[in-house]
N, C-alpha and C positions, 0 to 999 in steps of 0.2 A: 803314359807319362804324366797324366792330370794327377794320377795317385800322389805325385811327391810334392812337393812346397816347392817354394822361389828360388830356396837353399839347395835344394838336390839333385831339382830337374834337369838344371846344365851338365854335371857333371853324369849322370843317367844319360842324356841325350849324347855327349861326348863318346863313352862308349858304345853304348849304338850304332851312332852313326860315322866313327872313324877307326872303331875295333882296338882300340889302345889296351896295352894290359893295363892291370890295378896300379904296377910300382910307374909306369911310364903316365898313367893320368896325376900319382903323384908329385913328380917330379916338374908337369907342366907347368911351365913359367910364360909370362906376360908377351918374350920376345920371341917363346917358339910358333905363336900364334899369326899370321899371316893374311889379315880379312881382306886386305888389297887385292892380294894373291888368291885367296881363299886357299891357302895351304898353308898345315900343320905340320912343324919339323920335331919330328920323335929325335932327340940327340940319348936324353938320360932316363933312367928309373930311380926309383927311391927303395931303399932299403930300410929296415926299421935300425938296422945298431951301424952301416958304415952310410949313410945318408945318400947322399948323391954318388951314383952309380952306371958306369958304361952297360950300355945292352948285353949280352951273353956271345952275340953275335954279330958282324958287321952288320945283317940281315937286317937287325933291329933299328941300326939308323936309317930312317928314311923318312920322305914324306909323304903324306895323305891328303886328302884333296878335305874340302871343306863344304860340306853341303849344305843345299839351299834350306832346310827345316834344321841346319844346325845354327847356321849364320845369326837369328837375333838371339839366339838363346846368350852364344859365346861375346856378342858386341859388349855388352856391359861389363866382365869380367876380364877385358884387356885393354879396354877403350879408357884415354888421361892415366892409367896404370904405369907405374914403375916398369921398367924391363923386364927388372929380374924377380918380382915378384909372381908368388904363387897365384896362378890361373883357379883351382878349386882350394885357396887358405890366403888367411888373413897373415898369420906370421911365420907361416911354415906351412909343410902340406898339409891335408888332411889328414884326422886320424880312420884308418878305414873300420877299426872295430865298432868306435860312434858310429860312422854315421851308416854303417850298416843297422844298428841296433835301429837308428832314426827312423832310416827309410821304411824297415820291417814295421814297425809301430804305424806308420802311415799309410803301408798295403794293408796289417792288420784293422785299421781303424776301416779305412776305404769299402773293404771286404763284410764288414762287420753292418755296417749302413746298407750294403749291398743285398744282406740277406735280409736285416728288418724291412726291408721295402719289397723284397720278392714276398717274404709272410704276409704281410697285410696286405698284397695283390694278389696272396695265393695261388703266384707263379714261382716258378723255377729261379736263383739267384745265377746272376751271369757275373760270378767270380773274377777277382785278377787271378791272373796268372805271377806267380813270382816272378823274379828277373833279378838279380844280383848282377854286381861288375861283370862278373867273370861269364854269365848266359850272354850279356849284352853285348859283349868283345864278340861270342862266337855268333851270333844274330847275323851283327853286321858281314862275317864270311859268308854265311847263309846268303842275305841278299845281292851282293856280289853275284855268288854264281847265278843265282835266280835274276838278274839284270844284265845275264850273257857274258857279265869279263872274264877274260880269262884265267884258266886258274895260275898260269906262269905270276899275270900281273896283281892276281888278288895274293898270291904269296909275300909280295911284295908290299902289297899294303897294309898287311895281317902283320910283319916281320918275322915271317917262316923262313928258317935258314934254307938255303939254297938247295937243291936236289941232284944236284949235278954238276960237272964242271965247267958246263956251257952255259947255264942261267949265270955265272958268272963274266961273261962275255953281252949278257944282254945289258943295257941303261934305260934307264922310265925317263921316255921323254914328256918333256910340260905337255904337249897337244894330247900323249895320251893319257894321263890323268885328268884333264880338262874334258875330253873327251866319255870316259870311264866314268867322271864324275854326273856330266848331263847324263850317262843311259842309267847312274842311280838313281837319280831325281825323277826322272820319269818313270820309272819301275815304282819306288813310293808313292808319290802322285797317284799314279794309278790303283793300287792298292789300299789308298785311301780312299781313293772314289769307287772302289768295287769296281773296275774297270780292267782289261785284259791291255796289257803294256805291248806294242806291238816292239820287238829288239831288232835290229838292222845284226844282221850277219858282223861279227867282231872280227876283223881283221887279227893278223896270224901277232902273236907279243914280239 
């Protein structure tokens, strides 16, 4: 994430770490943000020609818990903010073909320093790896399972339509998203520190 500037880290780290797609990151507005709560209410996506746009599926409205290495990123970009103001844009959403050109220019520069210092050490260059919106959103399911949730409830906060007609009889209650959210943070945590995350047995969704 150091690869991107002040402008593109949040919205990088957003996907990340709450798995939103591209139109529902556009769409994020000032009051769907919840830092009290630390939960994120997915209501709408964005579309390039009918603008603001219902999910595909009920599935898609819901909420997502708010983590602790996402928290300062997001403070600044909703904090004294207008309600209904765009969370990643100034008068409207972003546009995502900029600032994909951006970001790339800035893995490409990153990458680029990365080998002239591996040459003149006449070691091996230790590469970024890309990452685009769309790797980022599936990251975050990744770490989910890898942090023990289940996959009923990571459906849920992925907005994966439902599998059956009894995931519709299930409800996400707050304790367990608050819950779900601390065995993330300690699963990153620890994978930052190179350290083996010990998961307590997750209770049935």
């Amino acid at each position: 994430m150091d690869v991107l500037g002040e402008d593109l880290r949040p919205l990088w780290a957003t996907a990340f770490y709450t798995g939103l797609r591209r139109g529902e990151l556009r769409a994020l507005r000032v009051r769907n943000v919840d830092l009290l709560a630390a939960m994120i209410s997915v209501e709408e996506g964005w579309d390039d020609e009918e603008g603001e746009i219902l999910p595909n599926s009920e599935a898609g409205i819901r909420k997502v818990f708010v983590l602790e290495a996402l928290r300062p990123l997001l403070a600044p970009l909703v904090e004294d903010r207008e309600p209904d103001a765009f969370v990643f844009g100034n008068h409207g959403p972003f546009d995502p073909r900029a600032t994909l050109r951006k970001a790339r220019r800035a893995w490409n520069a990153e990458n680029r320093k990365r080998q002239k210092k591996a040459e003149e050490a006449e070691t091996e260059a230790q590469l970024v790896e890309w990452f685009g919106l769309h790797e980022a959103r599936h990251s975050f399911s990744t770490w989910l399972d890898s942090a023990g949730v289940s996959g009923t409830r990571a459906d849920r906060y992925m907005g994966h339509s439902s599998k059956g007609v009894a995931d519709d009889y299930r409800h996400q209650l707050p304790a367990q998203a608050t819950e779900d959210a601390k065995r993330l943070d300690a699963f990153l945590a620890g994978v930052a520190a190179g350290k083996v995350v010990a998961i307590q047995e997750l209770q049935s969704a």
